[in-house]
N, C-alpha and C positions, 0 to 999 in steps of 0.2 A: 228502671234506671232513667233518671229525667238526663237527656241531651238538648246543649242547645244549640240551633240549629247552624251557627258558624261553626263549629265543630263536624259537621257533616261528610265531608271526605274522610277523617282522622275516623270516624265514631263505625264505617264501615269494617275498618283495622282494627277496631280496640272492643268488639263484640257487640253491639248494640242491637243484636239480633239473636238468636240461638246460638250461636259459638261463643267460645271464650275467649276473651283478647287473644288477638296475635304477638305475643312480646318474645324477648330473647329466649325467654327460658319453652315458650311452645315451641319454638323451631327446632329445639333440640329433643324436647321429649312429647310434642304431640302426633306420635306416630298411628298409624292405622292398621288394622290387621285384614289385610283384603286377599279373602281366600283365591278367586279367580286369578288373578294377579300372580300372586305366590306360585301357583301351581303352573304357570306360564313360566317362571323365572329357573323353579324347579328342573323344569323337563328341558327347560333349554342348559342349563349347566350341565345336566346331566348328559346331554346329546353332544356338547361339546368337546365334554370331558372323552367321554366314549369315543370320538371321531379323533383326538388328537393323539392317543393309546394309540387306537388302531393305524392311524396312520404312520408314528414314530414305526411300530411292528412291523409295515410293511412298503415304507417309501426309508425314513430315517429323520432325522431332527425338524421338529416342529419351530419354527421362528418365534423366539419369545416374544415380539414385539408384537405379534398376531394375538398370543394370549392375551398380554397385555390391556390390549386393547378391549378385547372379548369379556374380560375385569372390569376395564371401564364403560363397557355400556350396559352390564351386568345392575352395575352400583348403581349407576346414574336411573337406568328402571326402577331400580326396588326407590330411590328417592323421587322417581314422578307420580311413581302410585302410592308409594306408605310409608313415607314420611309427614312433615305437615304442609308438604306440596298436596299428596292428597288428602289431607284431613281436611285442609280451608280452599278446596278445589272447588267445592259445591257452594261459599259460603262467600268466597270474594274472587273478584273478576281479574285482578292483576296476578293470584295464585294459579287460574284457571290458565290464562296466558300462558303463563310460564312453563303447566305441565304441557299442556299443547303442542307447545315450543320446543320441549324439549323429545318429546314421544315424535316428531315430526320430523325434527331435523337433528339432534344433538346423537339420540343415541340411535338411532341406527348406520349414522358415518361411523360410528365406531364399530359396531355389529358388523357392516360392508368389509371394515379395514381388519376385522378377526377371520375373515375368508371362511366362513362358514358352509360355505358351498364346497370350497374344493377340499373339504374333509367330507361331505358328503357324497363325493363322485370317487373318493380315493379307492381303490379295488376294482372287484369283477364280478362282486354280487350282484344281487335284484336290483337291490336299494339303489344303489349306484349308476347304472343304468338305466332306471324309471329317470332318477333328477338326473340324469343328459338327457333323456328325449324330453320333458320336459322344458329344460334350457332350453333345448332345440326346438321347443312349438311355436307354431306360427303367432299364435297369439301371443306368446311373450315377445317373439324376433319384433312384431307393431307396437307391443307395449313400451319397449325399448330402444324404439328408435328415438333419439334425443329431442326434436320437435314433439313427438308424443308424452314420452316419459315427463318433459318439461312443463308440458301443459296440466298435465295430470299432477303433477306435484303443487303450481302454482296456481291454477281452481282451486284445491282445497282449501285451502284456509278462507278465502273468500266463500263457498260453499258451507263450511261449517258455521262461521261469524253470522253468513248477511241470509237466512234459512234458517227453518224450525229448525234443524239439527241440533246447535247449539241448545236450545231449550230447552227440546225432549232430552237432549245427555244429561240434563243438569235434576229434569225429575223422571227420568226412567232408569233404575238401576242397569238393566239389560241392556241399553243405549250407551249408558256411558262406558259400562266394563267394554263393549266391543269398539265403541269409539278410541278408543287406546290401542287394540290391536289394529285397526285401521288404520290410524296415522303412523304405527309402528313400519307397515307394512308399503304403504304408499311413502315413506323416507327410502326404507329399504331400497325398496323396486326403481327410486332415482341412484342415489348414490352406489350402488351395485355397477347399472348399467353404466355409469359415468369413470367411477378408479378402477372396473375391469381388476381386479384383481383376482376374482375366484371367474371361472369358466363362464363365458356369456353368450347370448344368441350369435351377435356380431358385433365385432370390435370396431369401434371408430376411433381417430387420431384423438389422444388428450387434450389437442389442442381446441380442439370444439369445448371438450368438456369445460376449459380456463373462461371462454366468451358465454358457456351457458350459466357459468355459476354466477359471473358479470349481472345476466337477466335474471338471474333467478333473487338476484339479493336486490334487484330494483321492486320483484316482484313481492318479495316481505317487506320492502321498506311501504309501498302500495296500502298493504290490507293495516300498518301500523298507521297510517296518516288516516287512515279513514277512523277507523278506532279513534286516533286521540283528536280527532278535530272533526269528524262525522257529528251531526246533529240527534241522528237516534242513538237512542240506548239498548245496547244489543240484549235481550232477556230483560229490560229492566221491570216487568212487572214481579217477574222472580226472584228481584236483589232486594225490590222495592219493598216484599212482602218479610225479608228479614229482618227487617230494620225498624225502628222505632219512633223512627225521624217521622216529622210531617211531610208531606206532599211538597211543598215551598222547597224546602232543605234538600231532599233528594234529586229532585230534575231542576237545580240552580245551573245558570249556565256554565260552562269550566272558564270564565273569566275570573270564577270568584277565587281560582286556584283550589287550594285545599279546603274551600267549607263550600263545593262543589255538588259534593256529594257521590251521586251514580257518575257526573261524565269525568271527576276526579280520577275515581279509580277507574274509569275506561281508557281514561288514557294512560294512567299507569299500565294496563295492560298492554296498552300497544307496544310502550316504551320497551316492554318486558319484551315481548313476539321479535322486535325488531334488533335488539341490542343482543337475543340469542341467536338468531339468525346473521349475524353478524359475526361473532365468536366462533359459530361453528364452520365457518366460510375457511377457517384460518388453518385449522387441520385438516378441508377437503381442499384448500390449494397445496398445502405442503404434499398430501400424499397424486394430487395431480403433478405437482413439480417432477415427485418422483417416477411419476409413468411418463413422464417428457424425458427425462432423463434415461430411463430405460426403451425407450424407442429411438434416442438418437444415439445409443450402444448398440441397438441391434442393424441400426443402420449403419453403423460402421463397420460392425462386420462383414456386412453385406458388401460396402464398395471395397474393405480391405482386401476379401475373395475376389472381387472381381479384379483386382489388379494383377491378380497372377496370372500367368501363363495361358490360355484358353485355347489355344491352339496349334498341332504341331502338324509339319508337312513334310511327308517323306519325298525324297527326289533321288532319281538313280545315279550314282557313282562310277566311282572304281568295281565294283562289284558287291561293297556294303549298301549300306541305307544310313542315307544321310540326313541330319535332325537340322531342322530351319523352326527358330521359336520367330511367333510372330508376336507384337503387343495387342492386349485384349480392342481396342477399339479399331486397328487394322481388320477384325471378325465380326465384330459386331455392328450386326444390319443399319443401324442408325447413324452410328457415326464414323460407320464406311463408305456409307454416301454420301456425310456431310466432308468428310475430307476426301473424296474424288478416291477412294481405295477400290478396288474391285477384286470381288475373288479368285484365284484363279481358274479353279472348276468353273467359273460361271466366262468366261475370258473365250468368246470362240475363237475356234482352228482357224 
């Protein structure tokens, strides 16, 4: 197929290497059939299903908004691996982005927000008991402390881009099926520790979690500006060897915009990293809103109790026992001293 070389960015998109055009009609029917994959989405349905049975058996109604969710990161998998996210993952750099993008940060917020742990702790089996002492190990309580967890989330993507990583995933099959459960797993292992929703090492105030998500969307905005305004071309010996294009046409600098070539769709891809990393910011603040909100209920509880009663003093009468209510801060150490209270047991003779 003769291209010519202002068409270079476009010619990336429209096959000009071993794939078929990218057009409307692939996105809808160029799907893939990727057994590893499959079989991961498999045993995870099936693990869910089973934990939410068992649970409804023996707690009582499962939250449909937990399934729900459990659905949607269910889909959103089978569409980063075998749809034509994965068909044209190997083949174009802004598709690659995207499933990255999405195995990274999209669906495991939703995986986090289906509680998939605390169907796995439900009972008094084995099973149950192994994942708490696990929860409970040391190594996850470091993993998860929020400076930790943070940084490990936001290496990666800089680790995979600016590293043979990337490369070897793109010609090692073994490299890349496990490259997907990895970024699957390092989303998990943040947003886990961050909405608390299912059982965790240690809980911290959500209000950390609102200022980490702040750093953490500077941190994808970061590896996107390198991408789309970086001078190297990240894999471009492997884009380069797709393509049909001359040498001139491929490493054109991205001023020429779309007859660019490789730094075209490299910045397409960034756009892609950072504009989904941005989206999915939007249902890890609402379900943060809602652990703000459920911490400032449980603190109201808490001061509501304490306004009652806390203390009673028996004093001798007529011959009964007579009740003297005292108010909780007249007892309480702190602010019995700050208002000059003293107790009377403590009052010498």
């Amino acid at each position: 197929m003769a291209v010519l070389p202002e068409a270079a960015g476009r010619c990336l998109s429209a096959g000009c290497g071993p794939a078929s055009p990218l057009t409307m009609n692939q996105v809808f029917t160029g799907w893939k059939f990727d057994p590893a994959m499959l079989v991961v989405l498999l045993l995870g349905v099936a693990g869910y299903v089973y934990g939410v049975r068992r649970y409804q058996r023996e707690v009582g109604r499962w939250p449909l908004g937990r399934t729900l969710c459990f659905v949607m990161a269910a889909l959103l998998f089978t569409l980063a691996t075998m749809s034509f996210i994965g068909s044209y993952a190997l083949v174009l750099f802004w598709v690659r982005a995207l499933q990255n993008a999405l195995l990274l940060m999209t669906v495991p917020l939703f995986l986090t927000c289906s509680a998939p742990l605390t169907l796995a702790t439900t009972g008094e089996g084995r099973g149950a008991a192994l994942v708490l002492r696990i929860i409970g190990s040391k190594p996850l309580k470091v993993l998860t402390f929020p400076a930790v967890v943070s940084v490990v989330l936001l290496v990666t993507p800089y680790l995979l881009y600016f590293t043979g990583w990337y490369q070897a995933s793109l010609t090692n099959a073994f490299v890349d099926e496990t490259l997907h459960l990895e970024l699957l797993a390092v989303g998990f292992l943040y947003f886990w520790s961050r909405v608390q929703i299912d059982p965790v090492p240690k809980r911290f105030t959500h209000m950390i979690s609102v200022w980490i998500s702040f750093v953490e969307g500077i941190g994808d905005a970061g590896v996107a500006m390198v991408l789309w305004l970086g001078g190297n071309r990240v894999a471009g010996s492997y884009y380069a060897s797709l393509s049909t294009l001359p040498h001139s046409a491929l490493y054109a600098p991205l001023s020429l915009g779309a007859h660019s070539g490789l730094a075209w769709n490299q910045a397409i891809g960034g756009a892609v990293f950072w504009i989904v990393g941005d989206l999915t910011s939007i249902p890890l603040l609402a379900a943060l809103w809602r652990g703000l909100r459920r911490e400032d209920d449980e603190r109201a509880v808490v001061a509501e109790e304490s306004l009652e009663v806390v203390a009673v003093e028996y004093a001798p009468g007529d011959g009964s026992a007579q009740e003297r209510f005292r108010p909780w801060w007249e007892t309480d150490p702190e602010m019995a001293g700050r208002f000059g209270q003293v107790d009377s047991e403590e009052t010498p003779a």
